[in-house]
NUPALUM-835739 format. One record per residue (C-alpha): residue in one letter; residue number from 1; x, y, z. Coordinates in steps of 0.001 Angstrom, whole numbers, plus 500000, padded with zeros to 6 digits. Each point is the difference from the previous one (the first is absolute). Layout:
# NUPALUM-835739
- A; NUM; X; Y; Z .
...
***
This chain:
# NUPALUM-835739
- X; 1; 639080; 070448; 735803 .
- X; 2; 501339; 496474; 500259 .
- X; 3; 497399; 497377; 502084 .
- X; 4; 502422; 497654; 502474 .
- X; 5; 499100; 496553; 499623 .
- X; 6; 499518; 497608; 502842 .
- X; 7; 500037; 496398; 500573 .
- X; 8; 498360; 498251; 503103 .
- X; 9; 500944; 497553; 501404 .
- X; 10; 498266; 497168; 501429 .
- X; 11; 501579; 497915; 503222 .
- X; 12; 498704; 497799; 502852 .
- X; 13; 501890; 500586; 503759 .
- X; 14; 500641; 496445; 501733 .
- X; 15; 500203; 500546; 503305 .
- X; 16; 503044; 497552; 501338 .
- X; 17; 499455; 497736; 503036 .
- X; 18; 496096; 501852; 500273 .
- X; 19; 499059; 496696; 501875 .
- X; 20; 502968; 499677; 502342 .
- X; 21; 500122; 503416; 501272 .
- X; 22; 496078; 500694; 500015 .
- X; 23; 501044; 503652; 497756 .
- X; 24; 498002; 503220; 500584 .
- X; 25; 499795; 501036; 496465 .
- X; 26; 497482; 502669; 500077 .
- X; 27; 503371; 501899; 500841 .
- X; 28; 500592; 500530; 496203 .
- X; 29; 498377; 502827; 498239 .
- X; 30; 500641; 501253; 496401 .
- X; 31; 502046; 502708; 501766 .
- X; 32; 502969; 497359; 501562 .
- X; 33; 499813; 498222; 496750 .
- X; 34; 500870; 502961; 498139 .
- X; 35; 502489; 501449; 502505 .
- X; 36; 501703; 496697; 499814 .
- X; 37; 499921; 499859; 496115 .
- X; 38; 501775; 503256; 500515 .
- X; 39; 502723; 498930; 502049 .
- X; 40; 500979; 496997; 498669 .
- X; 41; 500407; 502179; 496722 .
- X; 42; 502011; 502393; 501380 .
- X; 43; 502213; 497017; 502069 .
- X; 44; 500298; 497600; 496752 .
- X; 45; 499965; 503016; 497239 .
- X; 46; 501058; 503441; 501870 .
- X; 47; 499003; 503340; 499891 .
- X; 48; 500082; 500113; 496078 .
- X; 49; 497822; 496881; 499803 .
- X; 50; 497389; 501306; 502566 .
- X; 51; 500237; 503185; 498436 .
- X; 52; 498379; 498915; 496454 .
- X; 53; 497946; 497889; 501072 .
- X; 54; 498329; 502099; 503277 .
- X; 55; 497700; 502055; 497590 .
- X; 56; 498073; 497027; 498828 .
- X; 57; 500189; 497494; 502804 .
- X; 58; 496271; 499101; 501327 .
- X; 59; 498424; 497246; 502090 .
- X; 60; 496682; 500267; 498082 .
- X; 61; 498382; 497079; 501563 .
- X; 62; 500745; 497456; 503119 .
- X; 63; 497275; 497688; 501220 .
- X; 64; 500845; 497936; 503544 .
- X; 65; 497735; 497257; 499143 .
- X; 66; 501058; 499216; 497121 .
- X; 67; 503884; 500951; 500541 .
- X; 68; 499815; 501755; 496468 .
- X; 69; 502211; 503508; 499487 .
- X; 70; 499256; 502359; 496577 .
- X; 71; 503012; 501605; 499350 .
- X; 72; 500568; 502912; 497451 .
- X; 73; 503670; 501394; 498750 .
- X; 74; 500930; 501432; 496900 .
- X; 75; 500963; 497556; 496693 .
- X; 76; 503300; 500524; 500192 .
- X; 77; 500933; 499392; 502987 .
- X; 78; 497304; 497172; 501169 .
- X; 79; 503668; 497369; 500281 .
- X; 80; 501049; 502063; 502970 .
- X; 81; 496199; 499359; 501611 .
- X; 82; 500412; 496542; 498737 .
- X; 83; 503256; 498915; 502012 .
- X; 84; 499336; 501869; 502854 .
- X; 85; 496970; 498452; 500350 .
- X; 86; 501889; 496516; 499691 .
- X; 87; 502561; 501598; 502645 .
- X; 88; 497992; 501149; 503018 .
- X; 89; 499259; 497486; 502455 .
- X; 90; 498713; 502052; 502976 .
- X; 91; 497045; 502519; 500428 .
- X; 92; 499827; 501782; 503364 .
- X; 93; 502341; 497102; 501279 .
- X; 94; 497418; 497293; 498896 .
- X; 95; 501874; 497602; 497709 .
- X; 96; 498384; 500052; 496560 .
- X; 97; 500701; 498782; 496321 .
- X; 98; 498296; 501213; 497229 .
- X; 99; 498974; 498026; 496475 .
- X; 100; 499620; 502285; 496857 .
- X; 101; 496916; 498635; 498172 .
- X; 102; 499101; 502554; 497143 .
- X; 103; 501564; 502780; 498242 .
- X; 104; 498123; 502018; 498035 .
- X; 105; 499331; 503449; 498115 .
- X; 106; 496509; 500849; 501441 .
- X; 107; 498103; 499644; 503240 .
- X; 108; 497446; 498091; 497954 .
- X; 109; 502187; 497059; 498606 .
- X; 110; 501212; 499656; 503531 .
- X; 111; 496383; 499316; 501000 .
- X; 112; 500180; 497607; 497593 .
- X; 113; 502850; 497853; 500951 .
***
């Protein structure tokens, strides 16, 4: 039996014009972040893309306060998570950017960073 290997993936939402607009953003759950992960995948990489990386794709962690997201993919395929991330700009038609912080092996060195 052959163990998949992860990575996680550490990133920060920024909410865009949060003081203009007076933003409702208990709107976003782990659920829309994930469903948007997934179709910005699909839209940027196609069904092939989505298709390898759908059986390892996880929002492990998202905290409002802090505007911190824990994601988990598999190792070879953590560049896909990577750009997409760098791609999406909307969540539940709130305007959002996201800044990759960490990258690491284990939930533990993530903790770390």
């Amino acid at each position: 039996m052959v163990r998949v290997k992860c990575r996680y993936i550490v990133a920060r939402l920024k909410f865009e014009n949060e003081r203009d607009r007076g933003i409702d953003k208990t709107q976003i759950t782990i659920k829309l972040i994930l469903n948007e992960l997934k179709r910005m995948i699909g839209e940027n990489y196609g069904d092939m893309g989505l298709g390898v990386i759908l059986r390892t794709l996880r929002v492990k962690y998202f905290n409002l306060d802090t505007r911190m997201v824990m994601i988990c993919c598999a190792r070879d395929y953590n560049e896909i998570v990577c750009n997409v991330l760098s791609l999406t700009t909307q969540i539940n038609s709130l305007p959002v950017t996201y800044t990759i912080i960490h990258k690491a092996g284990t939930i533990r060195k993530c903790q770390e960073a």
